[in-house]
PAKOL-670001 format. One record per residue: x, y, z of N, C-alpha, C in turn. Coordinates in steps of 0.1 Angstrom, whole numbers, plus 5000, padded with zeros to 4 digits. Example, Ala and Ser with C-alpha at 12.3 -4.5 7.8 and 13.67 -1.06 7.14 Angstrom:
BEGIN
513249435078512349555078513249675078512849785071513749895071512950005079
END
This chain:
BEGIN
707636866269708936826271709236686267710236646262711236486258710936456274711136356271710736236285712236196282712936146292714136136298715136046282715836026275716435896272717635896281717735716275718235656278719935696285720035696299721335726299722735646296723635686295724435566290724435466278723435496268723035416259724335446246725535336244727035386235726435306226725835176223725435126212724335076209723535056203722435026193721334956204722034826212721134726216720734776227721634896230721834936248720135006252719935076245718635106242717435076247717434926242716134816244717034766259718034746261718534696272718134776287718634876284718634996298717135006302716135026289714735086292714334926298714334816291713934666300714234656312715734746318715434766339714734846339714434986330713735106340712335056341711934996328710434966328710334846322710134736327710134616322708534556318707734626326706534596323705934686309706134796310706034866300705934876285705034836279704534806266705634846257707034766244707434826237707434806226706034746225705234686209704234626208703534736203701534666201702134566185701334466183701634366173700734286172699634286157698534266153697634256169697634356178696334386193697034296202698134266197699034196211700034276216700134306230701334406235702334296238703634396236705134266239705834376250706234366262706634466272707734446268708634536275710334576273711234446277710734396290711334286293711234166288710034136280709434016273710633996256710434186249711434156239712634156240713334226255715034176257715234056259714133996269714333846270714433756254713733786246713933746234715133786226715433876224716833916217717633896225718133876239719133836246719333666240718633566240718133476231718933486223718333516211718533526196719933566195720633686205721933736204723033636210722833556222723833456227723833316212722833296204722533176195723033256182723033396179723833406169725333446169725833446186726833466187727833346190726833226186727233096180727733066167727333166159728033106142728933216138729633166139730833266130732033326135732033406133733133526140732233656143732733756151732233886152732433926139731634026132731534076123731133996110730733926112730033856105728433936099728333876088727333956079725733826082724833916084723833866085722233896078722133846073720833916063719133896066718933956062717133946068716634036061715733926049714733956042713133916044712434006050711134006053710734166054709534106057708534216059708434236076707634326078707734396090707034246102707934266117707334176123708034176135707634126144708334166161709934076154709833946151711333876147711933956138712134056132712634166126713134266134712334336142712934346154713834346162713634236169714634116176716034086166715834056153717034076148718234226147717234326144718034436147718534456158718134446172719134456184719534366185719534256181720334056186721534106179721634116167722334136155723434256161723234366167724034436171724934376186723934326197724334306209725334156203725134096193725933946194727433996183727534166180728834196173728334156158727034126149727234076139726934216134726634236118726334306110725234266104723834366107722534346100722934356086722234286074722334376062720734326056719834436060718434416055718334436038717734376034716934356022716334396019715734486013714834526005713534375998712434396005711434286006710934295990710934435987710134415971711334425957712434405966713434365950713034235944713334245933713634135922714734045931714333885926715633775933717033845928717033875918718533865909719334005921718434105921719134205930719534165945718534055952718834005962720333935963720233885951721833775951722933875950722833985946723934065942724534105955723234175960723434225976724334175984723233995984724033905997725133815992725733885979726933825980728033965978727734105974728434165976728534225991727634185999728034196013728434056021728833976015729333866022728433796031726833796031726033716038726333606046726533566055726833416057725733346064724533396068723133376074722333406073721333396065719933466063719033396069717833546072716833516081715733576069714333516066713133556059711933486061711133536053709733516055709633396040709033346042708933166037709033206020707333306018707433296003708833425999709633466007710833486000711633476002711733326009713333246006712733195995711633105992711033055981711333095967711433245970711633305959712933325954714033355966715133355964715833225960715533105966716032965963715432945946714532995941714332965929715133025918716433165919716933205914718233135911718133135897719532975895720933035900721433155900722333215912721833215926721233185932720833185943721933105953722433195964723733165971723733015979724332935981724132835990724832896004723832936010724033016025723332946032723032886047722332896057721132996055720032946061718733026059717932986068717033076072716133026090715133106083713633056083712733086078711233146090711033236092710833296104709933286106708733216097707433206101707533036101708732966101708632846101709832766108710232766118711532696120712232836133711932936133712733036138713133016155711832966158712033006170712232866178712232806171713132636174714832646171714932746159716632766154717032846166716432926175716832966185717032896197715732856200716032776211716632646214716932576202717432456206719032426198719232586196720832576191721632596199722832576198724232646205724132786206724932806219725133006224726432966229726733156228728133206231727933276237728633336251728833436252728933596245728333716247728533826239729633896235730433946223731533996227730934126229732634156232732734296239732634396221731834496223732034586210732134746214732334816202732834976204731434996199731635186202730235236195731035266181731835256172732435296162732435176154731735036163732134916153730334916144730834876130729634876125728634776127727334826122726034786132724934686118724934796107724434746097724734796083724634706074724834746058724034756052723434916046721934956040722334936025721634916020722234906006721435026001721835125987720635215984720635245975720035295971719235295951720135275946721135275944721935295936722135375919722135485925722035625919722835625903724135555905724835625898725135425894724435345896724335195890723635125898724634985903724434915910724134975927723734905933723034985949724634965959725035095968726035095972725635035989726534935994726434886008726735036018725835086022726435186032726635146048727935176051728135056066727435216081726835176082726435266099726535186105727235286120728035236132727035246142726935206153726535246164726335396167727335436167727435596169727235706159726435636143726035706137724735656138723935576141722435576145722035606157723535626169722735686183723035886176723535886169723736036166722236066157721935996148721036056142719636016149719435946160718635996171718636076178719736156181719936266184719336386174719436356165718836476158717136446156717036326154715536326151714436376163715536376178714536386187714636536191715436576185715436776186714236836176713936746165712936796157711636706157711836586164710236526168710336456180709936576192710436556203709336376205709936276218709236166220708636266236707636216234707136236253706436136260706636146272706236046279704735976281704435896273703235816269703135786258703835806248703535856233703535726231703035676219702135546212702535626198703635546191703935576178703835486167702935506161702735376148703435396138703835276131705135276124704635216113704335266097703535176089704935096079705935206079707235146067707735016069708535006058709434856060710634896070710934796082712334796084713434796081713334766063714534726059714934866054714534966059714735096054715235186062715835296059716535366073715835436083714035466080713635506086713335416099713635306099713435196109714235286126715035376117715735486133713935576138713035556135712335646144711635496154711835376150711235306165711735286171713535296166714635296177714535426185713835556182714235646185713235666201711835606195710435576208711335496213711735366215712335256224713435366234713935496228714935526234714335586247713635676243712635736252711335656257711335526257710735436267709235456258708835446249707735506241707235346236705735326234705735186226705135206209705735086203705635106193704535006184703635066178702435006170703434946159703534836152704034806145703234746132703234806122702334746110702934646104702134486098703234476085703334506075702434646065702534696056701534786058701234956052700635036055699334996047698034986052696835066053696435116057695435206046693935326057693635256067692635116065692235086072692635056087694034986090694834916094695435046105695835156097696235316103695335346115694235326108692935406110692435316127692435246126691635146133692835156145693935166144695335176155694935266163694535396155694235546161693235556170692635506164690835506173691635376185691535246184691835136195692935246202693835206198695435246206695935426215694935476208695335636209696735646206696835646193698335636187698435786192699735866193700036006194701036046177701935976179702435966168702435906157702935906138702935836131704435926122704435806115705335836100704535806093704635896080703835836069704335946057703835876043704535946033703036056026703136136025702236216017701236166011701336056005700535965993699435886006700135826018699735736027698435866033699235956039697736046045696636116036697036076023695836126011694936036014695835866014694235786011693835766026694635816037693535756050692535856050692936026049691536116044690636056034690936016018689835946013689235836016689835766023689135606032687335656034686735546032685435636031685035606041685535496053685435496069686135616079687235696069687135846078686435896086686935946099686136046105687136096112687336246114688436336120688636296134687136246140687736196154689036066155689235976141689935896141691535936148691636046144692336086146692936206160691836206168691736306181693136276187693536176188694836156200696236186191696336206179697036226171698136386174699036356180699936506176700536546169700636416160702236456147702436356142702136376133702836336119704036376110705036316112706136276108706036236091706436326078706636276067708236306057708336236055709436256043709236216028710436176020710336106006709736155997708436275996708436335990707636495999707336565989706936735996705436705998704736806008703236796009702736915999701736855992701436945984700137055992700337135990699637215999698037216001697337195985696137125990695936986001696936926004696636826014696836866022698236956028698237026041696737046045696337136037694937266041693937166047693537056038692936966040692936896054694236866055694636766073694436886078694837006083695037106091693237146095692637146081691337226082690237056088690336996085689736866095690236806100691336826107692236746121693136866128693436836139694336886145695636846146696136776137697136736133698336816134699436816137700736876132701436826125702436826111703036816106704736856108705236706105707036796102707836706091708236746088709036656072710236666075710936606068712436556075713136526064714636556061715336526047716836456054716636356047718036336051718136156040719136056045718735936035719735856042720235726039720735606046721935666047722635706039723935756045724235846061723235906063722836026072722235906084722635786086721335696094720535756097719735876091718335976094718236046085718036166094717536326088718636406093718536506085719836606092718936756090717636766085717236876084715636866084714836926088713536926094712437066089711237046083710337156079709337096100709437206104709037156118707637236121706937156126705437186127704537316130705737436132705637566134705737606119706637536113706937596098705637536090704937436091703737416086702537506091702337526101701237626104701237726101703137796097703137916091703037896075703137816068702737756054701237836051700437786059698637766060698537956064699537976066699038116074699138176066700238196050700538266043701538246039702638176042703738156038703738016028703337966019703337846011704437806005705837906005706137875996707637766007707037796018707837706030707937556026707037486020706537396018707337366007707937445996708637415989710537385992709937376008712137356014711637266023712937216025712837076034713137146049712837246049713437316066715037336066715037386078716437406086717137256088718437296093719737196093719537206108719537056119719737096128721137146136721037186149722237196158723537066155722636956153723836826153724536796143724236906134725136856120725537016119726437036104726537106096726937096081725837206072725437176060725737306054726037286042726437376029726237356017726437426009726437405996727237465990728037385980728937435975729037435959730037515953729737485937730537355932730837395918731937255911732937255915733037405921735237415927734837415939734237375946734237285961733837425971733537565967733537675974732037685979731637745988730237755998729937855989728437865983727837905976726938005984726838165975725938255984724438225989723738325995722338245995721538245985721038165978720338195971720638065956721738085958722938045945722937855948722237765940721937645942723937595935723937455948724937405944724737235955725637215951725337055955725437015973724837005983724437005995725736906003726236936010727336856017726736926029727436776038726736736048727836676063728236756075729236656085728536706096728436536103728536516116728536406120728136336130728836196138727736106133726436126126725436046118725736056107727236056098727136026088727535876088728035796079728035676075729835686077730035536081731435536079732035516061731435446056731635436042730835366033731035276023730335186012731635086016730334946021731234836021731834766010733034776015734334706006734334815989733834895992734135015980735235125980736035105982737035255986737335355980736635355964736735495957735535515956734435465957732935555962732935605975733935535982733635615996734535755998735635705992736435845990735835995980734735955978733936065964733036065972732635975980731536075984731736106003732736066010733636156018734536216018734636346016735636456016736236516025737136496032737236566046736336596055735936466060734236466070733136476061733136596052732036596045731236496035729536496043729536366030728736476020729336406009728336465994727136365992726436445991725236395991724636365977725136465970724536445956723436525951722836595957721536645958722236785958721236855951721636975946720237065953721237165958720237275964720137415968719337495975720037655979719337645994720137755999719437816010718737966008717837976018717638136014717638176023717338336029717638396038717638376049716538346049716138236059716638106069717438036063718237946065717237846059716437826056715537716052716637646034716437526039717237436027716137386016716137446002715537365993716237265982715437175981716337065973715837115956716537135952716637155937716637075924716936945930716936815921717436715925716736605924717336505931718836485929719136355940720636295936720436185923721036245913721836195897720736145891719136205893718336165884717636095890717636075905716535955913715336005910714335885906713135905909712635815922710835965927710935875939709235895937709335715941707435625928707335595946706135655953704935595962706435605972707235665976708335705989709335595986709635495978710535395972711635495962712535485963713635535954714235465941714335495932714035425918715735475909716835425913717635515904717335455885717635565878717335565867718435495856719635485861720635435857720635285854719635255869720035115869718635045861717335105857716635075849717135055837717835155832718135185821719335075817720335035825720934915824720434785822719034765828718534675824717934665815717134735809716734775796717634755781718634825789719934775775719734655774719534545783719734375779718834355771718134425768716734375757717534375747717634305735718234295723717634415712715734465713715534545705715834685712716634715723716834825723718234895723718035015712719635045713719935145720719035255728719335295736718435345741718335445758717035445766717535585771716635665778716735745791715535695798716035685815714735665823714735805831713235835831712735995841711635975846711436015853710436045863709236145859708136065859707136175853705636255866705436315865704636365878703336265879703136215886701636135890700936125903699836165900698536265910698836145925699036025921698435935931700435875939701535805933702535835936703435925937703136015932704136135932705136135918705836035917706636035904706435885897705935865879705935745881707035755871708135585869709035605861708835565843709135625841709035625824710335585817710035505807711435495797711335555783712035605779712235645766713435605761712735505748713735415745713935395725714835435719715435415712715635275703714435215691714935095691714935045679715834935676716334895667715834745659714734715668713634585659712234615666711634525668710134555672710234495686709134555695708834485706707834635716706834575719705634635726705934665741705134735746705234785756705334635764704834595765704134485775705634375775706134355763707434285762708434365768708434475768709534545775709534565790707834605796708234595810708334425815707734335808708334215810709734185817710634205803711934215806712134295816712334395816712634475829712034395849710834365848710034295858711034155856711434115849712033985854713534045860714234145860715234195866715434265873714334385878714134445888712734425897712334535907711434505916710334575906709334565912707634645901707734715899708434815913708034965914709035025904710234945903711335025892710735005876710134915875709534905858709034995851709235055842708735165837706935145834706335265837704835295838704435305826705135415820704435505810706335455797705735435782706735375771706935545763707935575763707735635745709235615734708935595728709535555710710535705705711635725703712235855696713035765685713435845675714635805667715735805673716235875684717335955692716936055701717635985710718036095726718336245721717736325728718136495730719536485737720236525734721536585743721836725741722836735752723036915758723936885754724537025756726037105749727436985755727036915767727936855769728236685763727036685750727036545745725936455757725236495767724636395777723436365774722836315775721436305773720636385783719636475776719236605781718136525788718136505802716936415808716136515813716536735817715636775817714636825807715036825795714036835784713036735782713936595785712736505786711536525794712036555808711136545815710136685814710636785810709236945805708536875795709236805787708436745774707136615777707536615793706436455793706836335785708236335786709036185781709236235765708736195753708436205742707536165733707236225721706036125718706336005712704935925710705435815707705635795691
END
């Protein structure tokens, strides 16, 4: 059985607030073998929230670029309880994409980790904003600044601005409310119930939407292992010390803690579940965890718009995988009770079973919209419905499979890569006159990204991911190069990116 949440909990901070009276002693963050109790981190974000409800106005935009860390944390509930607006950063973007961010979301305060303000201040657009440097200065900018009183806020006022791949170009600000991150804890905890003791290790970045499953333990009084970036070793060593019960992790991440050559299946004895998304488990690794661990599995689909998941392969549907059913493994599961999902064709009609069409998606965890966008938001909300972009079917079953990503995303090591926006950067190269970027299958990331590019003077591989690496983050640079005279296009004049990709890009 779910261990009690939180009663009363209408917005984001209420959470960490309510569980600090029920259990104040109570561990709500292991952090590098240091516990921080419930009371110890309200006392701190109570802090942080009266000192940032010093600068500005309510609704004010606030940014925080770093890596994982208890002051990351503390920003996400301060940030909500003081009325401002988180807008997390993406830690392994390129500077140039940072500037875009925090000036198309209106920044007016940023909070980071030293070598990336460093990095950011070095970019000759680099915003002249306020900056508090968090491994240096932070906890003096708190304590010895001015406070305000808290305002009063709704559950419908927005909480944070995710920015996300930006599929179809540049990355769109998506605004989530309060009441769409306490909704899509609502759904995550119908398909990965919390219980009472649970120790859930958290290896992802915060600045990501998954950061809703340590809001989701906090809700249910649960403490949270917090990593600053995933290792075997680092995983591994949690499980054995801590008796973690739960984790998230991405497919690629539980390959290498099985190959870790410090493995041993007892590492993992207190383990009940594992939680994966971002990409499918390939079935030889199921067999593998299942046949030396006692592990459960559940996968989860959903993306920042959704502040979660809206649909779940649940750890009964993995057992029945192993039993004979494998081809389960090829759907992301069922839709839960909290939402409702469809698929429809090009004329907007709900598609039979079987019959793949583009996935739309309503309930109280969708997104209010794209900040300051009002015809992306209008395209991709339709009468409640959000379009998701992602193309799919159901089958008899009710089980949802995704059919193709949304508009060509590739997804390199659980990071989302849109191909548009490579491929824009790419254009800036002078020898290239034109590109497609695809996603090619690889044993160890899952997809790596490739360019095929079109060109019109000379220039090597090594010159071209150059350029690219000086404008976007690593993981978007193309892996693998190939050379055509001209793009394939389909009957509609487009560039045929699935011939590319049966073909393994093109030759060179």
């Amino acid at each position: 059985m779910n261990s009690e949440p939180i009663p009363g909990a209408a917005r984001l901070h209420e959470l960490l607030a309510l569980q600090a009276q029920r259990q104040p002693e109570a561990t709500a963050l292991w952090w590098q073998g240091r516990a921080i109790s419930y009371a110890q981190l309200q006392q701190r974000v109570t802090q942080l929230a009266r000192r940032l409800a010093s600068v500005g106005e309510t609704g004010e935009r606030i940014g925080v670029l770093a890596f994982n860390g208890p002051e990351f944390l503390e920003l996400i509930y301060a940030a909500a309880a003081s009325g401002r607006i988180l807008v997390p950063l993406n830690a392994r973007l390129a500077p140039a994409e940072w500037v875009y961010q925090l000036e198309a979301a209106g920044v007016s305060l940023l909070f980071g980790d030293t070598a990336l303000l460093q990095a950011l201040r070095a970019h000759p657009q680099a915003p002249s904003l306020p900056m508090v440097d968090i491994q240096n200065g932070y906890r003096a900018w708190v304590a010895d600044g001015p406070r305000a009183s808290l305002p009063v806020t709704g559950a419908e006022d927005p909480v944070w601005i995710l920015y996300t791949s930006g599929s179809t170009g540049r990355p769109k600000g998506a605004v989530l409310t309060h009441q769409s991150f306490l909704a899509g804890l609502a759904s995550a905890a119908l398909a990965r119930p919390v219980l009472s003791g649970d120790i859930f290790l958290y290896p992802f970045p915060l600045f990501h939407v998954a950061a809703h499953n340590v809001l989701l333990q906090h809700q249910y009084g649960a403490a949270v292992v917090l990593l600053r970036a995933f290792s075997s070793a680092a995983t591994l060593s949690a499980c054995r010390e801590l008796n973690v019960t739960t984790l998230s992790l991405a497919p690629t991440m539980i390959a290498m803690l099985l190959d870790d050559p410090a493995f041993s299946p007892a590492d993992l004895a207190s383990v009940r579940t594992i939680g994966y998304g971002a990409s499918a488990m390939p079935e030889t690794l199921l067999r593998r965890l299942l046949t030396e661990t006692g592990v459960g599995l559940c996968q989860s689909y959903g993306m920042t718009e959704l502040s979660g998941s809206a649909a779940f392969l649940t750890v009964e549907d993995h057992q029945q995988a192993v039993a004979g059913q494998p081809e389960l493994l090829r759907t992301v599961g069922r839709p839960l009770a909290t939402v409702q999902v469809k698929v429809v064709n090009e004329a907007g009609c709900e598609c039979e079973t079987g019959v793949a069409g583009e996935i739309l998606v309503r309930g109280p965890q969708c997104m209010r919209g794209y900040w300051q966008q009002p015809e992306a938001t209008a395209s991709a909300l339709v009468d409640g419905w959000l379009h998701t972009g992602d193309i799919g079917r159901f089958n008899e079953q009710g089980y949802l499979s995704i059919v193709d990503r949304k508009k060509d995303m590739i997804i390199s090591g659980g990071e989302n890569v849109a191909s548009r926006e490579v491929e824009e950067a790419l254009r800036l190269h002078p020898a290239v006159r034109d590109c497609a970027v695809i996603g090619l299958p690889d044993p160890r990331w899952g997809e790596q990204v490739a360019a095929v590019v079109v060109l019109d003077g000379a220039a090597s591989d090594e010159e071209l991911a150059a350029h690219c690496r000086s404008l976007l983050a690593g993981y978007k640079t193309p892996k693998a190069w190939r050379r055509v005279q001209a793009l394939p296009l389909n009957a509609a004049g487009k560039v045929d990116k699935p011939a590319l990709r049966a073909g393994g890009g093109a030759p060179r």
